[in-house]
VOPAGU-2260 file (C-alpha; in pm, 1 decimal, decimal comma):
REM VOPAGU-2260
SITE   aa  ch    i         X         Y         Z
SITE  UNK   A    0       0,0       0,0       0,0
SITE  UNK   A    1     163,1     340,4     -88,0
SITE  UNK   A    2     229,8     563,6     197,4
SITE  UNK   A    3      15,3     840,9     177,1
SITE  UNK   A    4     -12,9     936,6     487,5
SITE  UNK   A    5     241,6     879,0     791,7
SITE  UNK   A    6      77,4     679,7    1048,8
SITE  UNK   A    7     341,2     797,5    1311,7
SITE  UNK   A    8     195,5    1158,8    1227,3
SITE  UNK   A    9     -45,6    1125,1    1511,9
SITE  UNK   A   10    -232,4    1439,0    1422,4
SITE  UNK   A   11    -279,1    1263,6    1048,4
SITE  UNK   A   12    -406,3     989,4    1214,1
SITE  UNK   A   13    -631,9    1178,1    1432,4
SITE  UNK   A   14    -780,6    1356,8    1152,2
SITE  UNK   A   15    -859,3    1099,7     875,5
SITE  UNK   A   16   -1213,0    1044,5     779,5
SITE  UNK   A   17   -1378,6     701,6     848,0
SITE  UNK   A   18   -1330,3     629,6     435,1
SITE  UNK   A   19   -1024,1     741,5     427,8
SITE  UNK   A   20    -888,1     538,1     729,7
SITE  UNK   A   21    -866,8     214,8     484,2
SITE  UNK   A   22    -657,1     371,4     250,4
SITE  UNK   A   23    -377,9     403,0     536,0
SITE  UNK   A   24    -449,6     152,1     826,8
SITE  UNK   A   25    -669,0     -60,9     955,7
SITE  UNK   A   26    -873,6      38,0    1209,8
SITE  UNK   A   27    -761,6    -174,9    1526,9
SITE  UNK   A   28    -390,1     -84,6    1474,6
SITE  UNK   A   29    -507,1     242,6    1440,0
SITE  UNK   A   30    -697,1     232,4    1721,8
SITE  UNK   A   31    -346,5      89,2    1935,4
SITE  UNK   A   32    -157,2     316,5    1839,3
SITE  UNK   A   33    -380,3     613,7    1936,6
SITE  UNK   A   34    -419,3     424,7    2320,6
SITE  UNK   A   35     -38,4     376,1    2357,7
SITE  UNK   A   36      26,8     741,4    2314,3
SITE  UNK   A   37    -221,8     932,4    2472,3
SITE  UNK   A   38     -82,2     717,6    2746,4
SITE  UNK   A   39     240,1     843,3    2759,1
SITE  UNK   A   40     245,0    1121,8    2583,5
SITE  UNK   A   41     127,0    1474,0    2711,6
SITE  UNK   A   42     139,3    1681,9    2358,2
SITE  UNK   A   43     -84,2    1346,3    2193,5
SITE  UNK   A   44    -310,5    1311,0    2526,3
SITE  UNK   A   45    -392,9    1755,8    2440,5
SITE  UNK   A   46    -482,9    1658,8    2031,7
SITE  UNK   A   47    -678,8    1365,6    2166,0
SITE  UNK   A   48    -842,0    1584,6    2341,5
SITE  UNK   A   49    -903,6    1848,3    2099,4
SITE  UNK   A   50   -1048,1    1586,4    1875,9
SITE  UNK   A   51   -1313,2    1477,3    2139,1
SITE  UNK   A   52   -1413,5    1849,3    2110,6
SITE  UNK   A   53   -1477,0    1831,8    1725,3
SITE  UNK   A   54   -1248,2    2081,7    1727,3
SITE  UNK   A   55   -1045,9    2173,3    1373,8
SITE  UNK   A   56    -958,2    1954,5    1183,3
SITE  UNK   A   57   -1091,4    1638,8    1351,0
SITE  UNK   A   58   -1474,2    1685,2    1337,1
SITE  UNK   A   59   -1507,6    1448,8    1058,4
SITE  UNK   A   60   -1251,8    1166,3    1252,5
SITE  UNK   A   61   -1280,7     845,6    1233,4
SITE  UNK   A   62   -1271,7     833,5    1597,4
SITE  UNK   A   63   -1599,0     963,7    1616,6
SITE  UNK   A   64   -1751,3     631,5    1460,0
SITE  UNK   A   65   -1964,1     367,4    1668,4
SITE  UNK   A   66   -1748,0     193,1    1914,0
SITE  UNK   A   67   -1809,8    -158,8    2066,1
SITE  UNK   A   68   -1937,7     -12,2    2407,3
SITE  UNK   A   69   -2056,3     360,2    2331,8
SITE  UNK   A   70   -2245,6     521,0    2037,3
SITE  UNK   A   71   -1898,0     689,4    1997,8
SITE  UNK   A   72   -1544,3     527,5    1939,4
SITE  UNK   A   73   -1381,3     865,8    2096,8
SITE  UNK   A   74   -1571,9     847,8    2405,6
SITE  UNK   A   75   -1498,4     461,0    2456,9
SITE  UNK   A   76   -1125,1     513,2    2411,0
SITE  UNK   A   77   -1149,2     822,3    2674,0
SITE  UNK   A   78   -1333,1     602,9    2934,4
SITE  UNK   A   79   -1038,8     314,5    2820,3
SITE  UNK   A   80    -729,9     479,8    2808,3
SITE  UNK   A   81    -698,2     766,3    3041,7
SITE  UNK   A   82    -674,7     808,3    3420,0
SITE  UNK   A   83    -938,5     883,2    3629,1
SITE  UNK   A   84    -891,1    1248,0    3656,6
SITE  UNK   A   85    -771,7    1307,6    3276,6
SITE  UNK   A   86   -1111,1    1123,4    3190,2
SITE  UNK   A   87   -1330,6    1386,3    3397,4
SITE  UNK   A   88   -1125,2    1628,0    3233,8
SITE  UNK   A   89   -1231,6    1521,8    2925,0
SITE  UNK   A   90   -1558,8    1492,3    3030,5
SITE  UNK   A   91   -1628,7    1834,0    3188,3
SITE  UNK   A   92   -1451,0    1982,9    2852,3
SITE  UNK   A   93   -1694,0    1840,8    2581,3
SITE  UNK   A   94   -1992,5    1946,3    2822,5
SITE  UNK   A   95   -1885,8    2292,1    2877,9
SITE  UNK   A   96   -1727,7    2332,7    2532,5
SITE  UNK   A   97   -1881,2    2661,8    2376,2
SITE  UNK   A   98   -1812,2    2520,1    1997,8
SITE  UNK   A   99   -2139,4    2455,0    1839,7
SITE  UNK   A  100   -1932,2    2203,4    1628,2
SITE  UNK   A  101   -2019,4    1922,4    1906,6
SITE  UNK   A  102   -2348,4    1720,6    1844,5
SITE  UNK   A  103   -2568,7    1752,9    2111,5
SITE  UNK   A  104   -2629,2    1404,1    2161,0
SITE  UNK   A  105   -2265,3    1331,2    2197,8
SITE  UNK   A  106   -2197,6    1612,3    2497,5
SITE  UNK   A  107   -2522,7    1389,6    2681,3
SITE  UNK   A  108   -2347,3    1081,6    2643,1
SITE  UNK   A  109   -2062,0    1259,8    2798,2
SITE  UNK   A  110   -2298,8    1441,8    3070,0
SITE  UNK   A  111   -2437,1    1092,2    3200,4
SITE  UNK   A  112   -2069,6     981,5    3250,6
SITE  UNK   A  113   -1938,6    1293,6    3380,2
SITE  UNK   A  114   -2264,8    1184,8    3649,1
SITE  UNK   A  115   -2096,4     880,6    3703,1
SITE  UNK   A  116   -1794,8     965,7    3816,6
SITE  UNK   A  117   -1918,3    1290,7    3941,3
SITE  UNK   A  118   -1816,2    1622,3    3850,9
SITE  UNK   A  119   -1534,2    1698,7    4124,5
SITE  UNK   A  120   -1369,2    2071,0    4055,3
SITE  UNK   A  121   -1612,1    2098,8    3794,4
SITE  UNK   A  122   -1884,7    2170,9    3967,1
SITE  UNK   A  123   -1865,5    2525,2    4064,6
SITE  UNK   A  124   -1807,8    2551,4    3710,2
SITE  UNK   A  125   -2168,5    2371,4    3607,8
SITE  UNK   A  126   -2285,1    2626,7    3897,5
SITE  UNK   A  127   -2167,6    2935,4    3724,9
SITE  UNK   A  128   -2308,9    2835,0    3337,4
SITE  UNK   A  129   -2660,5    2767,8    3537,4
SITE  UNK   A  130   -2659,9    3091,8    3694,5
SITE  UNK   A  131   -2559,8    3293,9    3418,8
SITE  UNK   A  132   -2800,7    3139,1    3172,9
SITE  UNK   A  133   -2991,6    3466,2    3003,1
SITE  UNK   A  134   -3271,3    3250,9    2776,0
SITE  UNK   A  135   -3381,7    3369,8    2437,6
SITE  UNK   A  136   -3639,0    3605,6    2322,6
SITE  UNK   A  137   -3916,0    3487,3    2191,1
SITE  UNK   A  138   -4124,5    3682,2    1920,7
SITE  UNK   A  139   -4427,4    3840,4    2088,3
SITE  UNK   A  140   -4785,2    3863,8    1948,0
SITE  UNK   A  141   -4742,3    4247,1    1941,0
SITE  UNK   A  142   -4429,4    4176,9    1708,1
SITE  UNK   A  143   -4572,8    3950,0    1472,7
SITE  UNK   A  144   -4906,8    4152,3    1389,0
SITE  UNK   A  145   -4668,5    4431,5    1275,7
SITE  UNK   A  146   -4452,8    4209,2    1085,9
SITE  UNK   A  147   -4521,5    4309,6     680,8
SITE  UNK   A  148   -4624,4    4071,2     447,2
SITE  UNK   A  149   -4694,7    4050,9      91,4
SITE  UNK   A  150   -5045,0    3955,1     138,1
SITE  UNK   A  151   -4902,2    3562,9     122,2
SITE  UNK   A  152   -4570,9    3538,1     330,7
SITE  UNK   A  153   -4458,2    3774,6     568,1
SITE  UNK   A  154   -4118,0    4003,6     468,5
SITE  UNK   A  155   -3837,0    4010,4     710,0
SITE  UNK   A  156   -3437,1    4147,2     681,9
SITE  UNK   A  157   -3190,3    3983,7     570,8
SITE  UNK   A  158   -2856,6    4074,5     535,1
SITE  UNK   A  159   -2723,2    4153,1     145,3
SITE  UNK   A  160   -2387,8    3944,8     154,1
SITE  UNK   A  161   -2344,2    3614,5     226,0
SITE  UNK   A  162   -2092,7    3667,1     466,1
SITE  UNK   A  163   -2321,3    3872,8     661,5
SITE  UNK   A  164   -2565,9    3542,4     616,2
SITE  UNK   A  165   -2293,2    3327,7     730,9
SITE  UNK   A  166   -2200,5    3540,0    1017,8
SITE  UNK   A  167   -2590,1    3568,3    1139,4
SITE  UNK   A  168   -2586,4    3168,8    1141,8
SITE  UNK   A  169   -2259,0    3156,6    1314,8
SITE  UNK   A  170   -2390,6    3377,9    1620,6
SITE  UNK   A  171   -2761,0    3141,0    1621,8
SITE  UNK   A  172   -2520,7    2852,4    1685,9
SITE  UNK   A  173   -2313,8    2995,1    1969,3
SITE  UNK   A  174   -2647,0    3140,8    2134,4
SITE  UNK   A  175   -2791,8    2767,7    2067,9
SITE  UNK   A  176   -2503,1    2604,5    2233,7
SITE  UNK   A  177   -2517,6    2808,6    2543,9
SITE  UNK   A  178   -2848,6    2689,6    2626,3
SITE  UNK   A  179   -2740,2    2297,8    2556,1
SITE  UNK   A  180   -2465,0    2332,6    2812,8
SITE  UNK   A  181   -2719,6    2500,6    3073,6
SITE  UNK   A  182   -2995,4    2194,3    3008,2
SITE  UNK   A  183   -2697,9    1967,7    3017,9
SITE  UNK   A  184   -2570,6    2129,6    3388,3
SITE  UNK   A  185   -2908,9    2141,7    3513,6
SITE  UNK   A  186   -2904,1    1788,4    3450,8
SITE  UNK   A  187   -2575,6    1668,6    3625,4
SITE  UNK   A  188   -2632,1    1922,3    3929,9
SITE  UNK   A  189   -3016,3    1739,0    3962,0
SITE  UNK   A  190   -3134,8    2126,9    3956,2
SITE  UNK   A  191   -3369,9    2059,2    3629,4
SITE  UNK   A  192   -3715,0    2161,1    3701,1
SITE  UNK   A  193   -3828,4    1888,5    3479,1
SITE  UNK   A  194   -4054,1    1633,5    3646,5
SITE  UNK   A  195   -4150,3    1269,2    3510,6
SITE  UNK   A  196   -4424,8    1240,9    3321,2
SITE  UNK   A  197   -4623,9     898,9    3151,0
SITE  UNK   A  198   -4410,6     970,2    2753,1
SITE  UNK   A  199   -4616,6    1076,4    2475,7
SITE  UNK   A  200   -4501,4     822,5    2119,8
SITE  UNK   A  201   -4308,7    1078,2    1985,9
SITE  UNK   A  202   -4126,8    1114,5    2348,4
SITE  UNK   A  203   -4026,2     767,0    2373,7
SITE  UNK   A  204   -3961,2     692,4    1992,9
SITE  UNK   A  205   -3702,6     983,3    2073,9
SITE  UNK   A  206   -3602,8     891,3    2403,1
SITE  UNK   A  207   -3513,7     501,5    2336,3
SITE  UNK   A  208   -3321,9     645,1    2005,3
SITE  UNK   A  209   -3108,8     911,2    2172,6
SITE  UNK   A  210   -2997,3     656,0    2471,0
SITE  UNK   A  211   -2947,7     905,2    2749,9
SITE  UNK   A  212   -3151,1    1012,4    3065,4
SITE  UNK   A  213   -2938,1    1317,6    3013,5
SITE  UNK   A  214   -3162,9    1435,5    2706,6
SITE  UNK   A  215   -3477,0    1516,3    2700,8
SITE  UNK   A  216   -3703,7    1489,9    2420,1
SITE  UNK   A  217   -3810,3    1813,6    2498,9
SITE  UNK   A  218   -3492,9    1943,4    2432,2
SITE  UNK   A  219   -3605,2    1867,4    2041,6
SITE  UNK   A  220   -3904,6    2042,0    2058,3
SITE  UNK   A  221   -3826,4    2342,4    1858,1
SITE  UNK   A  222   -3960,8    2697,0    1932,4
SITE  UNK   A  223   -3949,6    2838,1    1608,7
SITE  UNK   A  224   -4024,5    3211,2    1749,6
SITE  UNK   A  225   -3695,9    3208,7    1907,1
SITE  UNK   A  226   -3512,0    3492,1    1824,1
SITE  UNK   A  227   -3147,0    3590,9    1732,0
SITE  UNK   A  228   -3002,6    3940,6    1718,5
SITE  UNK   A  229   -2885,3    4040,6    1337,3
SITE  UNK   A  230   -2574,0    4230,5    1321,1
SITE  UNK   A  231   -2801,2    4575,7    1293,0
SITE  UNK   A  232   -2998,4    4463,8    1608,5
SITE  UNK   A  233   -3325,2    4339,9    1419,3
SITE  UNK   A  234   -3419,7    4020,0    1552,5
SITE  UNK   A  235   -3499,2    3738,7    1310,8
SITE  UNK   A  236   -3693,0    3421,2    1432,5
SITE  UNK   A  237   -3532,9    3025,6    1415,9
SITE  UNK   A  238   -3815,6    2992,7    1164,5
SITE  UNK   A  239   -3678,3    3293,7     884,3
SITE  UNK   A  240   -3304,6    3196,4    1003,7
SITE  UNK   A  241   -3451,8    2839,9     881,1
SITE  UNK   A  242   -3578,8    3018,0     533,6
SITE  UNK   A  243   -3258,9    3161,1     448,3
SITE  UNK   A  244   -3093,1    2868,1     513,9
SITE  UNK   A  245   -3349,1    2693,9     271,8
SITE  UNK   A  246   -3332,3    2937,6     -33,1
SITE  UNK   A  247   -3003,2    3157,0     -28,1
SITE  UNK   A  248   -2746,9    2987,7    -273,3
SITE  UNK   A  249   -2410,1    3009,3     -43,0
SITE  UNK   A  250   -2586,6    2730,0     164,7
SITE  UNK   A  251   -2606,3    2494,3    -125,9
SITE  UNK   A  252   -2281,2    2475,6    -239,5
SITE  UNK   A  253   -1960,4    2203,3     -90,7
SITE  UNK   A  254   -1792,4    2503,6     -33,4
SITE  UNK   A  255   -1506,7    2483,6     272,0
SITE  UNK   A  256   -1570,2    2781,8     436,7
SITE  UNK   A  257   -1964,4    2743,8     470,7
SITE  UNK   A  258   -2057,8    2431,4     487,2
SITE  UNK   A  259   -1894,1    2361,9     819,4
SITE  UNK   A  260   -2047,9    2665,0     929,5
SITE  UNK   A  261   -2370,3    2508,2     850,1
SITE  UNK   A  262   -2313,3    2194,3     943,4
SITE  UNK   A  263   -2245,6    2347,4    1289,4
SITE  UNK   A  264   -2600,8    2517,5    1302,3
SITE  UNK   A  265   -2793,9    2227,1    1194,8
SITE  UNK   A  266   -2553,6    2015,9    1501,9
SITE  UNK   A  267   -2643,8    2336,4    1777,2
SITE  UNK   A  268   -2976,5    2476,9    1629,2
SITE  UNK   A  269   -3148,3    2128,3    1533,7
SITE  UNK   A  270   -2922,3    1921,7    1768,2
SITE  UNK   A  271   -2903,8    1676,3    1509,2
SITE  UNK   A  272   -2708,0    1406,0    1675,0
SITE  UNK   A  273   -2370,2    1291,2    1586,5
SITE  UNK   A  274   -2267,8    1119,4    1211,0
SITE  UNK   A  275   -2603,3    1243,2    1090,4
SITE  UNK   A  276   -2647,7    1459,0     771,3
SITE  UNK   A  277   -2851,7    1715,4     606,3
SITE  UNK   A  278   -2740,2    1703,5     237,3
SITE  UNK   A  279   -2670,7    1946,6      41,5
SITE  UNK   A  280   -2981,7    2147,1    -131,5
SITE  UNK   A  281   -3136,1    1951,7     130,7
SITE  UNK   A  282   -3316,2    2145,2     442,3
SITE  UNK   A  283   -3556,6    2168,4     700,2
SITE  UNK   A  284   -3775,3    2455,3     751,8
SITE  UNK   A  285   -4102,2    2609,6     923,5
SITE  UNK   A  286   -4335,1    2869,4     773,5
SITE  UNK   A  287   -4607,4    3041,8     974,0
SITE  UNK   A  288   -4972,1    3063,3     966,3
SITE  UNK   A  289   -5062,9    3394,3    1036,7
SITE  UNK   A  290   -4946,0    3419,0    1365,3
SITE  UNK   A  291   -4955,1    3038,5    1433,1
SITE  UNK   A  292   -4603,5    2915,9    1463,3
SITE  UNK   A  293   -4631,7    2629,4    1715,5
SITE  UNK   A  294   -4352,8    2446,9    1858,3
SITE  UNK   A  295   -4254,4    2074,7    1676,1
SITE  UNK   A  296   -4030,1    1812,6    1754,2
SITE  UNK   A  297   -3761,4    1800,2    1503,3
SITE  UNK   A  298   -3498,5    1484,9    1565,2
SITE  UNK   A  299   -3250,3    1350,8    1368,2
SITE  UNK   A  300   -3083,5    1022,3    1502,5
SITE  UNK   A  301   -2712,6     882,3    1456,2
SITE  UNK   A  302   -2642,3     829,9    1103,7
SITE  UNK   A  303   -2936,1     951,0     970,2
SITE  UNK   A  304   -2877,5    1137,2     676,7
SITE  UNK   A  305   -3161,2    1395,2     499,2
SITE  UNK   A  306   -3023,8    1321,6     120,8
SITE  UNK   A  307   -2940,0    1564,0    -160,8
SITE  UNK   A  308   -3270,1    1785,4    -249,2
SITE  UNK   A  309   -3508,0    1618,8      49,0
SITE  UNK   A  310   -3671,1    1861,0     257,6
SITE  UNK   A  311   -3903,4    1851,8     532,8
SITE  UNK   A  312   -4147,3    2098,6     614,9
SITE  UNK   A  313   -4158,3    2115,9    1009,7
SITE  UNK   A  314   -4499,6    2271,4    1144,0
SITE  UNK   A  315   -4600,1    1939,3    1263,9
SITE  UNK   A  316   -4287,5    1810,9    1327,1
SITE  UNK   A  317   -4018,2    1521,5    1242,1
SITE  UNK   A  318   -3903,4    1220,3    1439,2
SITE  UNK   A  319   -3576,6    1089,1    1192,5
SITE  UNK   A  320   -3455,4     750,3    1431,4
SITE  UNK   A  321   -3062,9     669,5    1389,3
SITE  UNK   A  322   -2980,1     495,6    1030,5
SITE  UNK   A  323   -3288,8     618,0     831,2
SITE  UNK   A  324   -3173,5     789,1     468,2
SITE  UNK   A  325   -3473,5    1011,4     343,3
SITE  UNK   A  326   -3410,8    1097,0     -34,9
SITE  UNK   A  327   -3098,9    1169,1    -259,6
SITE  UNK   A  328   -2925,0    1227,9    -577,1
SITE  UNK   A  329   -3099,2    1574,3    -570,6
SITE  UNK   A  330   -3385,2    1425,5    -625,6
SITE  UNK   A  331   -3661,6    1698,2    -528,4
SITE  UNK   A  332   -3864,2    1585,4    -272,7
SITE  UNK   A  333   -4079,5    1754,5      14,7
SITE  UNK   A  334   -4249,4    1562,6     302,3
SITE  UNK   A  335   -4543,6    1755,8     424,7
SITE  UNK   A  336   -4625,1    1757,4     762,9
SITE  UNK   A  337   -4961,1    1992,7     738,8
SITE  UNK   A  338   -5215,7    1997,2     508,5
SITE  UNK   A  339   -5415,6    2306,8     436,3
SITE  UNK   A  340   -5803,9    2232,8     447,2
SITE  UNK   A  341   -6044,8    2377,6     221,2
SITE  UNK   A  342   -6383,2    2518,4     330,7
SITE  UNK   A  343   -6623,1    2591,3      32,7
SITE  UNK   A  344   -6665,6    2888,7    -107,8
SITE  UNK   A  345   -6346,6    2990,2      54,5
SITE  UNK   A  346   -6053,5    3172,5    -107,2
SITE  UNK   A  347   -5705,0    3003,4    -177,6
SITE  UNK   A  348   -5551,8    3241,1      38,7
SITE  UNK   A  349   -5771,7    3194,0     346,2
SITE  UNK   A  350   -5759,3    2775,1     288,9
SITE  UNK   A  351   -5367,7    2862,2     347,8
SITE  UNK   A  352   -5508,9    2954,6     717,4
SITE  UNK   A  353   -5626,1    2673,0     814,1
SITE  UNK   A  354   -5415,6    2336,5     853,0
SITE  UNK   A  355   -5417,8    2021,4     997,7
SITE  UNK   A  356   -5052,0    1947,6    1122,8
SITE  UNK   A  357   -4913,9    1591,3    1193,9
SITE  UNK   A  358   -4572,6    1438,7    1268,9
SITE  UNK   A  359   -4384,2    1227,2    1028,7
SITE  UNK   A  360   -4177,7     942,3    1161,2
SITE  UNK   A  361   -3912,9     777,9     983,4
SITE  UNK   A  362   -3832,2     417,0    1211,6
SITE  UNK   A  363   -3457,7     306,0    1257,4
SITE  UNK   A  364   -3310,2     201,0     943,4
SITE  UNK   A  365   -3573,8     282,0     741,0
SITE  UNK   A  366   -3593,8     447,6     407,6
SITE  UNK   A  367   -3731,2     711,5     223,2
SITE  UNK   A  368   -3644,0     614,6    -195,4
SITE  UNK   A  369   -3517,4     876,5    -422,4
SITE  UNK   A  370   -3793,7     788,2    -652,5
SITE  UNK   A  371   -4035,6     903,5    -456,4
SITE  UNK   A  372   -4056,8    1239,4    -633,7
SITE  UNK   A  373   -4254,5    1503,0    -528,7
SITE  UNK   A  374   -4510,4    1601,3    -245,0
SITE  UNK   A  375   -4518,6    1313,5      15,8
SITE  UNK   A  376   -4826,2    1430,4     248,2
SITE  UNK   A  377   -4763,5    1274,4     557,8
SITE  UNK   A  378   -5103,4    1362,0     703,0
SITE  UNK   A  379   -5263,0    1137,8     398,1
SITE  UNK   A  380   -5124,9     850,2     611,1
SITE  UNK   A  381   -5275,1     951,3     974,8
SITE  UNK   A  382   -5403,9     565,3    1023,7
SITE  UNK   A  383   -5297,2     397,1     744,8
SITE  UNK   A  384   -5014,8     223,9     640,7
SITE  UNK   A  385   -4753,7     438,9     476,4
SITE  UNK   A  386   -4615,9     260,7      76,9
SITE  UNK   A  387   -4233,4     292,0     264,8
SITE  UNK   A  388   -4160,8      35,5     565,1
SITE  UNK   A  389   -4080,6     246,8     884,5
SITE  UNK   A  390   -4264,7     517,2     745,8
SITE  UNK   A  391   -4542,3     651,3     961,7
SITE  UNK   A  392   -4785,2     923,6    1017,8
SITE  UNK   A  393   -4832,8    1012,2    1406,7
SITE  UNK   A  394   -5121,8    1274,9    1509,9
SITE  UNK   A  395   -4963,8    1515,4    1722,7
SITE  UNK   A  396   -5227,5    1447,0    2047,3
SITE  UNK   A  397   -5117,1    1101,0    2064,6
């Protein structure tokens, strides 16, 4: 095999992606070598550590595959190969981490060990990002009324360079991740005001996917009136952050400076868990009814992936378990998750008004086929069977 790439280099080896790992090594020797010197060497134990933070450049490792134990490779070698006090460490680090680079799902996975262990000097810490917690805005009634419209969808600011877009989805992501680490301390301190409750079917088809009392499936119930501060000072909602996201061109190109950008929003914003993908010209997105923007579950499992051109429409929500694969090939596809109802001798406009909203639910593992071109109305379904297996309509009081 030709050397491409110097095994010995550990921060080469660190950073290859789980294809490329193959080409150079196989994985247990790879695996070895990264154990023996994190163990005895302080400069590899720091880059080790940098790469359980998804920090630059190993957010795409190979380490952060399914290990044997864990849902993550990178946490089981942590737990394996570092002392007790370097493994808190760790711990603490990827919980408290402000990069919004970290899936969500990952940093509760390290919560519930970090409650393990417990959280030692780390506490006071986990004190002090509770107490300074400032929550979002949400839009108020007042706001919305005087919101402008063009007699169809409302009209909102947004910024003329796509830097400027890039920058206002940079600062969503850093506001999102702030509020992950609070949930997350609440959590390990036992100061969440959350109390057990009998699940709802979208609560436990999320809760038995994510694999954490640490998460909540609340915490995927997204309030699309949150709002973000613009670099003027406007304030524009998840929901129109969501649209520009959707139809701007910068986020539909491979290009290296964006997409991680917006692969971090989708991992902070969403909290779409770990290995999981929106594709490219793919996208997920919420429009309002008048003033009607509800809040819906939107979660994407492990190693889900939203293929090329498939996007879901969110007011009634999505429930994506780990390993499903909605769509591809830019194949243009759009699940619908309300449908508008028509009253006679009402106007097109007004049917727009009134909806009937639903959650779609794709089961682990199961499929969505790129030939399924076109509307899919997921409400159509609401007691029947669905033509995909693991495809099913849920109404949103069950």
């Amino acid at each position: 095999m030709e050397n491409i790439v110097d095994v010995q280099d550990f921060s080469q080896l660190l950073r290859l992606a789980p294809d490329m790992l193959p080409e150079v090594t196989d994985r247990e020797s790879a695996r070895s070598t990264i154990a023996d010197r994190i163990k005895t060497d302080e400069a590899a134990s720091a880059l080790f550590g940098q790469a359980c933070r998804f920090e630059a450049p190993f957010a795409g490792s190979w380490l952060h595959g399914p290990g044997e134990k864990s849902a993550y490779l990178s946490l089981e070698m942590a737990a394996d190969s570092l002392d007790d006090e370097e493994y808190r460490t760790t711990l603490a680090e990827i919980v408290l981490s402000t990069s919004p680079a970290i899936p969500y799902d990952f940093r509760g996975l390290a919560a519930a060990e970090l409650v393990r262990i417990g959280p030692g000097e780390f506490t006071a810490v986990l004190q002090q990002v509770v107490t300074s917690f400032e929550p979002l805005p949400s839009r108020a009634l007042a706001a919305k009324i005087n919101v402008p419209t063009d007699g169809i969808d409302h009209l909102f600011d947004i910024p003329g360079t796509a830097a400027g877009r890039v920058a206002l989805l940079a600062a969503a992501s850093r506001a999102k991740t702030l509020e992950s680490r609070y949930l997350l301390a609440t959590r390990i301190l036992g100061q969440s005001a959350e109390r057990p409750t009998a699940p709802s079917t979208p609560e436990r088809l999320i809760a038995e996917d994510v694999g954490t009392s640490m998460i909540s499936p609340s915490d995927y119930l997204v309030h699309w009136d949150q709002e973000f501060d613009d670099a003027n000072g406007a304030r524009l909602t998840l929901a129109e952050l969501m649209r520009i996201v959707l139809l701007c061109p910068e986020f539909k190109l491979p290009d290296a400076t964006v997409r991680p950008v917006l692969v971090d929003f989708y991992r902070s914003v969403l909290r779409i868990s770990g290995r999981s993908i929106i594709g490219i010209a793919a996208g997920v997105f919420h429009v309002e009814h008048g003033t009607l923007a509800t809040p819906s579950y939107y979660y994407q499992g492990r190693d889900a992936i939203l293929g090329k051109g498939c996007v879901i429409d969110c007011v009634g929500g999505a429930i994506l378990q780990r390993g499903t694969f909605l769509g591809g090939g830019f194949m243009p596809i759009l699940i619908h998750t309300h449908k508008h109802i028509r009253q006679a001798g009402a106007s097109g406009a007004s049917e727009r008004k009134k909806i009937l909203p639903c959650l779609f639910v794709a089961e682990a593992g199961a499929r969505f086929p790129m030939d399924a071109v076109g509307l899919f109305e997921t409400v159509d379904y609401l007691g029947k069977k669905a033509p995909y297996p693991g495809i099913r309509a849920l109404p949103l009081d069950h």
